[in-house]
N, C-alpha and C positions, 0 to 999 in steps of 0.2 A: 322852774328847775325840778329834776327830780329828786325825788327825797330817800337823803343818807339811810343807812339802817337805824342808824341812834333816832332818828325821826321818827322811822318806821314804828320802832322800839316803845319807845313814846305813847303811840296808841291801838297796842296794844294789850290784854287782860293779865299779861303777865302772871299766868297761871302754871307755866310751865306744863300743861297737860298733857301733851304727845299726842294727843288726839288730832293736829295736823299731821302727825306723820314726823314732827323734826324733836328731837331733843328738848329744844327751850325754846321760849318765845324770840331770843334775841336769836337762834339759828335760825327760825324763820323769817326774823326780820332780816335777816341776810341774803336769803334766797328769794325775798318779796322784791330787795333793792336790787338784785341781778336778771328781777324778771323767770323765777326758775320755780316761780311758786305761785298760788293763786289766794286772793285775801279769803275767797269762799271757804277755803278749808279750815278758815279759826272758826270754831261755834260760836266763840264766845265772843264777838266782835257785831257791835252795836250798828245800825243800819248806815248812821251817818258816820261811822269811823271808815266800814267796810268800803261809800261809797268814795270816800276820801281816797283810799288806799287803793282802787280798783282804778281812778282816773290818775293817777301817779305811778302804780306799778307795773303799769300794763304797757304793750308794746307803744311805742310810741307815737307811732307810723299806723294806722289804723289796718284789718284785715280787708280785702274788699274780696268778690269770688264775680268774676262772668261765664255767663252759660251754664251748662247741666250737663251731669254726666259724667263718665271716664275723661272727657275734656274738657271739664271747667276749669279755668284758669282761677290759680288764687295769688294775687298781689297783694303787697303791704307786707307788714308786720316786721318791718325791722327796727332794728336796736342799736347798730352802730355808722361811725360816720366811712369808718377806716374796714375792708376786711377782712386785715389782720385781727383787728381786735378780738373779733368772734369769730362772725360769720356773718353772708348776706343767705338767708332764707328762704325767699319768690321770686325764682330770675324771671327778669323780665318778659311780657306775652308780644309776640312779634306777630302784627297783624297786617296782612296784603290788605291793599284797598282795591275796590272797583266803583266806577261810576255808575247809575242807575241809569244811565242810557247806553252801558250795554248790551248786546244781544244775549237774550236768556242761554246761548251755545256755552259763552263765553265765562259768562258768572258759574254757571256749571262744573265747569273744565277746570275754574280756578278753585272750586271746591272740591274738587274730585282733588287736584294738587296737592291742597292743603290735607286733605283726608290723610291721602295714601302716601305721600313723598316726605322720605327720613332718611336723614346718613345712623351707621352705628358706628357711636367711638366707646372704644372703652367698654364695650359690651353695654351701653347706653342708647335708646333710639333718640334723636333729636329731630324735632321736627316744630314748624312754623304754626301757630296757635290758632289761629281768629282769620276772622275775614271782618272790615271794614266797607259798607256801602253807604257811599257818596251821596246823599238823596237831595243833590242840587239842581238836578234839573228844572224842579219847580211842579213839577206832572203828578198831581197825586198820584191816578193810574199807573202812571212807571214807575214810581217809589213803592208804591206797592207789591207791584209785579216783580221787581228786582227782588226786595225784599221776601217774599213768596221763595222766591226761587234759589236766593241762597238761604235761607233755612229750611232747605229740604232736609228733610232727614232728621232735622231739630240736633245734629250732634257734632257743629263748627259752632264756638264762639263770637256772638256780631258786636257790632258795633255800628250805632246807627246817627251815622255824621248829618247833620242839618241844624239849624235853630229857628226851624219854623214849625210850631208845637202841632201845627195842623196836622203835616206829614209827620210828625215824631206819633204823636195819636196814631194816624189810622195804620202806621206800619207798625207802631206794638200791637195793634188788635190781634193782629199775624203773627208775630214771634213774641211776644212780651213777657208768655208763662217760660220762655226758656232764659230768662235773666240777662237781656242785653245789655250793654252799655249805653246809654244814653249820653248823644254827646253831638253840642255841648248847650247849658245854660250859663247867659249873660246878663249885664245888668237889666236889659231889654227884656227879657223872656223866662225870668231863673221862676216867676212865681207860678206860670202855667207848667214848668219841665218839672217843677217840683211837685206840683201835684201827679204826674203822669208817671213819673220817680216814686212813691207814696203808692199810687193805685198798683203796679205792679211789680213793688219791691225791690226798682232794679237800682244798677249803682248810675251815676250821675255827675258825668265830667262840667265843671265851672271853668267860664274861661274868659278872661280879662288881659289888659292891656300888660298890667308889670304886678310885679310881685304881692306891693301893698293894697291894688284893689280885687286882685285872685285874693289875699285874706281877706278881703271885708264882704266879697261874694260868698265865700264859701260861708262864715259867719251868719248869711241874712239864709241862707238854704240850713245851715244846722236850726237854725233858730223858727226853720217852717219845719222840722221836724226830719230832715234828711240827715241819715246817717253815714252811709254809703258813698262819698264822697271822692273824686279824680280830680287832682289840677292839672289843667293843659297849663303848662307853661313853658310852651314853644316859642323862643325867640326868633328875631331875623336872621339868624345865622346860629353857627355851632358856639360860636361864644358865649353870645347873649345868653342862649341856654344853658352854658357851665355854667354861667352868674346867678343866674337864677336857679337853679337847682341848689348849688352847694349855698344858698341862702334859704330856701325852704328845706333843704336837710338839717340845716343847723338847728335854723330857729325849730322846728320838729322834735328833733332831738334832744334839745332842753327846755323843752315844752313849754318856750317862751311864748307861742302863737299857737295855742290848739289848732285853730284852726286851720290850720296848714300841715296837720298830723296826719297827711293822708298820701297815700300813692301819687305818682308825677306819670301825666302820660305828654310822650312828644313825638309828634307827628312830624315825618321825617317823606314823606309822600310825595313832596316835591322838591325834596333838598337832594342832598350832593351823600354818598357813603358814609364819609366821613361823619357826619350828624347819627348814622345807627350807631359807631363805634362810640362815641362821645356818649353817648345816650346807652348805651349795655354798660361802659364803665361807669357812670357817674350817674344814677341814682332813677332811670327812667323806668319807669313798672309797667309802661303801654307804650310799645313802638307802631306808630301805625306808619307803613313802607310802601313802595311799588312796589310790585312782582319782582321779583330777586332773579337773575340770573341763578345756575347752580354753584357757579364757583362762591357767587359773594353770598348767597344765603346759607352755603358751608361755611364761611368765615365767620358770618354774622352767629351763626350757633355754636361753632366751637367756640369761641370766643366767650360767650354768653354759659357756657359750658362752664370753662376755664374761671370763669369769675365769679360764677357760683357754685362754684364747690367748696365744701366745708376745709380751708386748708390746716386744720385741727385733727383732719378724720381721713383717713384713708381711703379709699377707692377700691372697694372689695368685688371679688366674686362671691358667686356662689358656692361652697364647697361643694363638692360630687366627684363623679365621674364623667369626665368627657371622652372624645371619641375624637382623635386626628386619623382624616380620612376614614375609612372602611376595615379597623382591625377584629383580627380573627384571636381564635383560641393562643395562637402560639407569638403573638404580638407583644412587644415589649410596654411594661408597664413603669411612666413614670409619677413623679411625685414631686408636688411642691407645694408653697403658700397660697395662699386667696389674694392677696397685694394682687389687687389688678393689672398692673406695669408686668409685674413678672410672668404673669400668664400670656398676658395679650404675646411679649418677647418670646417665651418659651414656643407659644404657640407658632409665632412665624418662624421663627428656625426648624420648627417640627415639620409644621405644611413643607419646608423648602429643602425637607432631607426625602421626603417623601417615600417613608416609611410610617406605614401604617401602626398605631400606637394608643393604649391609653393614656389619660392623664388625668392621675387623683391629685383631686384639689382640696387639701384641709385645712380646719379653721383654725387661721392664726390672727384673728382679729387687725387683718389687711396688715401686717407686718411684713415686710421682708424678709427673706431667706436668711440672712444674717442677723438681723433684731430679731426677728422671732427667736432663734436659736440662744440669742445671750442673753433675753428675754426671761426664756423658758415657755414661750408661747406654742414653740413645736417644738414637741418631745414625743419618745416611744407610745405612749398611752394617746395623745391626739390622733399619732399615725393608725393605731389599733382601731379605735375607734370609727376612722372613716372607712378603715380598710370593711367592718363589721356591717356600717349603715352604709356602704356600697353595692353591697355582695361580690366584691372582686374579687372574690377564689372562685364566684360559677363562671366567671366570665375568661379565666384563662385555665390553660394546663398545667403550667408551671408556675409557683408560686416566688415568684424574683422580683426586685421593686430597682428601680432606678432613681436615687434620692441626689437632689443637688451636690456639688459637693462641698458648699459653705456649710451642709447639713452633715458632715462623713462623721465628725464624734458621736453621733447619735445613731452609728451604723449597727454597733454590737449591743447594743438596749434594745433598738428596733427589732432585729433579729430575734432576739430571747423574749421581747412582749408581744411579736405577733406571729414567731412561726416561720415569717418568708427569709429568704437571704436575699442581700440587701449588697448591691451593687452602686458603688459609688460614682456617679457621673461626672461631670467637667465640672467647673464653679462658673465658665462662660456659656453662655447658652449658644454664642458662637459657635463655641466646637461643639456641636450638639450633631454637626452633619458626621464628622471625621470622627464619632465618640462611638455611633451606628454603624457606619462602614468599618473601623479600623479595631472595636474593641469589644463592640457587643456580641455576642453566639449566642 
């Protein structure tokens, strides 16, 4: 179980120093027990206390990273069961598979796919992580060859499916320094995949029939010195897999069974839909899949989207200046929050009046038009300010702002702290078409 703060408390120097950074020791035992601290930062914390405190405080769920690069995927590290509670951290890496007796065209084409193909929501790119090759054929040569071929480039994430250490060997020889996943070791073969796991650092899926002999494998791989650690625990069906996840989430999370403190991969490659959705909601860190249509590999990531996002934290833009369509000097300039929802909205009622326009975007710490305002998060002086790190007085003639109008008490401050006059717009973004035709000059 994890340990309370008064635990924490406990063995601790109780020097009260500040030299972590917290006020007293019992505030840092606070932020030790919430995971929001590190025991490294006490000095004064003796080797065997710290190592105490570092296998208790720490995330519970282990971090794991595959591949290199702008695209390495990093899974693990979470903290709770529910994500409400907090939050989920590493959404899940959704990885296409290929067999090793495709044609090099082919493995190609799915790698180009993977490269370059992304929906944006939300001013977010989402896109599918990894490639998985199949190295069942049996053909050293073709596992090879395959393997060759899709880590061109070394900058897709693999995973390299077989449990025959022979082909796991000669296909890291070829990709190994790019951090594959290696997968999977069994009770048959964990002592050679751990060694080859070891020689190249990489991380290392364990895969057993049910729950308690994935713990007692994963157990005999930490104990050859493997850290890095994935359980398959892919059932017969989408069930079997809830049962067995929300049983390695649990025991993980009250750190009944270390050895089960690690990331869950489920391979879904020859199942039914339903098994990605089941597996993005409940606790999967490695989906490996067919080829996805575009409709359900849209579904599969929004979704996966939707479920990791921090629902604590808003969904910001970037403050600045945008550009709807192709505006000129004498183009009407408006104004609102960073809350993502409201720009994406403003945005499309702008595109679809189609008139040409700025839109200053300032930092309201992803608040809405309304909270920010009762807030005090958008006031005269944020407006000034963006107007200043803009430059948007060079970029128009006349200096007139168009401000929501859940924002209008804030029209005659604005006025007096930055100079422009200050036209108050609809509160809908609706009428944002009949606001331009009917009222703007």
């Amino acid at each position: 179980m994890a340990l309370k703060p008064l635990e924490i408390y406990k063995l601790l120097p109780k020097k009260n120093c500040k030299e972590c950074g917290e006020q007293t020791c019992l505030s840092f035992a606070m932020k030790l027990a919430q995971g929001k601290a590190d025991p490294a930062s006490c000095p004064y914390l003796d080797s065997e206390a710290k190592a105490a405190l570092s296998s208790q405080t720490g995330a519970p769920i282990a971090k794991i990273t595959i591949g290199m690069g702008s695209r390495m995927i990093t899974i693990g590290e979470e903290t709770v069961f529910y994500r409400h509670d907090k939050t989920f951290y590493h959404e899940p890496a959704i990885i296409y598979r290929v067999v090793d007796t495709a044609p090099a065209e082919e493995i190609t084409a799915l790698a180009a796919r993977i490269r370059e193909e992304k929906i944006t929501r939300i001013g977010i790119d989402l896109q599918v992580n990894g490639l998985a090759v199949d190295l069942g054929s049996g053909s050293l040569k073709q596992s090879v060859t395959a393997v060759t071929t899709a880590n061109e480039g070394g900058d897709i994430p693999l995973v390299l499916q077989s449990e025959d250490p022979e082909i796991l060997k000669a296909c890291l020889a070829v990709c190994g320094n790019y951090n594959p996943l290696i997968c999977a070791a069994t009770e048959h073969n964990y002592r050679e995949l751990c060694d080859l796991a070891k020689k190249y650092d990489a991380p290392l899926v364990v895969r057993a029939p049910d729950v308690e002999k994935i713990g007692a494998l994963s157990k005999e791989c930490m104990g050859l010195g493997i850290k890095k650690i994935v359980l398959d625990i892919t059932g017969a069906d989408s069930g079997e897999y809830l049962s067995r996840a929300t049983l390695v989430r649990s025991l993980a999370l009250t750190r009944t069974a270390p050895e089960l403190g690690f990331p869950i991969l489920l391979d879904c490659s020859g199942s039914v839909p339903d098994n990605i959705v089941t597996g993005i909601v409940k606790f999967a860190s490695v989906l490996i899949t067919p080829q996805l249509p575009v409709a359900e590999m849209t579904t599969a990531l929004v979704l996966r989207q939707n479920i990791y996002t921090d629902p604590q934290k808003p969904i910001q833009m970037t403050p600045g200046l945008y550009r709807i369509g192709d505006p000129g000097p004498d183009s009407p300039v408006f104004m609102t929050v960073n809350f993502s929802l409201t720009f994406f909205t403003l945005q499309g009622y702008l595109e679809a009046a189609r008139v040409p326009c700025f839109l200053l975007i300032v930092e309201t710490e992803g608040m809405s038009v309304l909270t920010s305002v009762a807030a005090g998060k958008l006031n005269e002086s944020v407006v000034a300010e963006w107007i200043t790190k803009t430059s948007l007085a060079d970029e128009v003639n006349e200096k007139k702002l168009i401000i929501p109008g859940y924002a209008s008490p804030l029209s005659g401050r604005i006025e007096d702290a930055t100079g422009w006059k200050v036209v108050v717009g609809p509160r809908d973004a609706a009428d944002i078409g009949r606001f331009l035709t009917e009222e703007w000059k």
